[in-house]
Residue, then its C-alpha position, 0 to 999 in steps of 0.5 A: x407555558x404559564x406562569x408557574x409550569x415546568x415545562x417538558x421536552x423529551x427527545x428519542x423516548x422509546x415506548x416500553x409497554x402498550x397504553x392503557x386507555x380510560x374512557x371518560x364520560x365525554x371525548x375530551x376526558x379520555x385519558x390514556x397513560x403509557x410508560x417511556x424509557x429516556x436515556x440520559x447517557x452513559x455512567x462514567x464509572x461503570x461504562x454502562x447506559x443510564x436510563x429513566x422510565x416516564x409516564x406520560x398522560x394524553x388527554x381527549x384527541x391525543x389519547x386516540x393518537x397514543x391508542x392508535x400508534x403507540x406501541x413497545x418499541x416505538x421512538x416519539x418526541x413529545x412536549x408537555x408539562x410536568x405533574x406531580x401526585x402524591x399517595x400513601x404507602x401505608x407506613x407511617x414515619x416516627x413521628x406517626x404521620x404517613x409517609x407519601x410517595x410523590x408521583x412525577x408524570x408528564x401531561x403530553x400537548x404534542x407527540x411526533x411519532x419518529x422512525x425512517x421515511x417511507x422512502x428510505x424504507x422502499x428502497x432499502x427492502x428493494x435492494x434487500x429482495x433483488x439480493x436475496x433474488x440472485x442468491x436463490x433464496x427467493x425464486x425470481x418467478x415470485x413478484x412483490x414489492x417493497x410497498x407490499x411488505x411494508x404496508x402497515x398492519x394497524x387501523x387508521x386513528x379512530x376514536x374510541x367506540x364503546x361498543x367495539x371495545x366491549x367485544x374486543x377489550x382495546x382501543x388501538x394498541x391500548x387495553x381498555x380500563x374503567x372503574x368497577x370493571x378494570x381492564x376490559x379485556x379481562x371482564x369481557x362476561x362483565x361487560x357483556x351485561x352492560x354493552x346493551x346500555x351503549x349508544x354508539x355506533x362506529x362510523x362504518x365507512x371508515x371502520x376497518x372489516x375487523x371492526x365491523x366484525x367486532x361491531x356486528x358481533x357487539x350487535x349480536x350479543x345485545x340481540x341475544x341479550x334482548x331476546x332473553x328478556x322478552x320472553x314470557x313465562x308460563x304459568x299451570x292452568x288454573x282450575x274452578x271450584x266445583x262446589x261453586x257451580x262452576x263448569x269442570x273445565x280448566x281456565x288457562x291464565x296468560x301472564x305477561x313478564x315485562x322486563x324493563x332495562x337497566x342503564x349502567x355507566x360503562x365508564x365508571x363515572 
């Protein structure tokens, strides 16, 4: 670290909720936050574990990597460096100057996501399933292995892609937040005028079927909402005036309506 920098190294931090991601205007200003529990021992009076709750801040690639596998529950090590911010209570002191909260976060350089080998994991559910074999409460015709069980459920890390979060409101595990809209998953009719502005694609072969669904179904919506502003409007016959020697007959006026789209930022600045 340079000169000037308090370094950080935390040891078995426990994630406690899911991360919250903010798009920036390019990939390495996406920034992700999430909040850890680090236990620093037992009260020698009261007997009881003592513990703090953290923020820790990802920046570019490794806010993809707290998305993608970062959850509540989750044990990591990580090193970085600490940061402080201040902000204003609203209160002021007796002698009428505001009174400041100072904030003390952690920026992340490097996670290591911690839990049991894979190994160790196999062959404990293997011994676990022939238990439960011999004592009936799996029938031995049923055939699946330790591996099935333990496959993992979530996607590969992606980076994040606009268009798919403005169907789905997350990136990863994260919720999705951006100045003027909020958390995304709560403004999904907000967001659905402005998905027509994003440009991009996911890349498809390394998408998993619930994004492309969500992807294809971004699409739809961009379709529907185009299709809407093209469409023309009618206008009443227009008649002419007898007294001028006109025939009697009606003259039927066709009006095209252009609608020119408007870009807005969806990441808020």
């Amino acid at each position: 670290m340079g000169k000037g920098i308090m370094s950080f190294t935390g040891l078995d931090l426990r994630v406690a909720n899911v991360p919250t991601f903010v798009p920036g205007t390019e990939p390495k200003r996406n920034h992700a936050m999430v909040t850890v529990i680090c236990n620093r021992g037992t009260n020698d009076r009261t007997k009881e574990e003592m513990s703090d709750e953290i923020t820790l801040n990802f920046w570019s690639k490794l806010a993809d990597v707290a998305c993608c596998f970062l959850y509540p529950g989750k044990q990591i090590n990580i090193k970085g460096r600490l940061q402080s911010w201040t902000e204003d209570s609203g209160k002021l002191k007796a002698d009428g100057s505001h009174k400041l909260f100072r904030h003390i976060e952690v920026v992340v350089d490097d996670i290591q996501l911690l839990g049991d080998s894979m190994k160790s994991l196999n062959e404990r559910m293997a011994i676990n399933l022939m238990h439960l074999k011999e004592s009936g409460r799996i029938p031995q015709e049923v055939q699946f292995s330790a591996e099935e069980l333990l496959a993992p459920h979530h996607s590969a890390m992606t980076e994040f892609n606009a268009a798919i979060a403005s169907v789905t409101g997350k990136h990863g595990y994260a919720r999705v937040w951006s100045k003027g809209v909020n958390f995304w998953d709560q403004n999904l009719g907000k967001l659905a005028a402005v998905t027509p502005a994003v440009t991009v694609q996911p890349s498809i072969e390394n998408s998993t079927p619930e994004q492309i669904r969500a992807y294809i179904a971004s699409l739809e919506s961009m379709l529907d909402a185009k299709e809407k502003t093209a469409t023309t409007e009618e206008v009443e016959p227009e008649l002419v005036n007898e007294d001028e020697g006109a025939d009697n007959n009606t003259q039927s006026v066709e009006m095209g309506a252009t609608n020119a789209e408007e870009e807005v930022d969806v990441f808020g600045g």
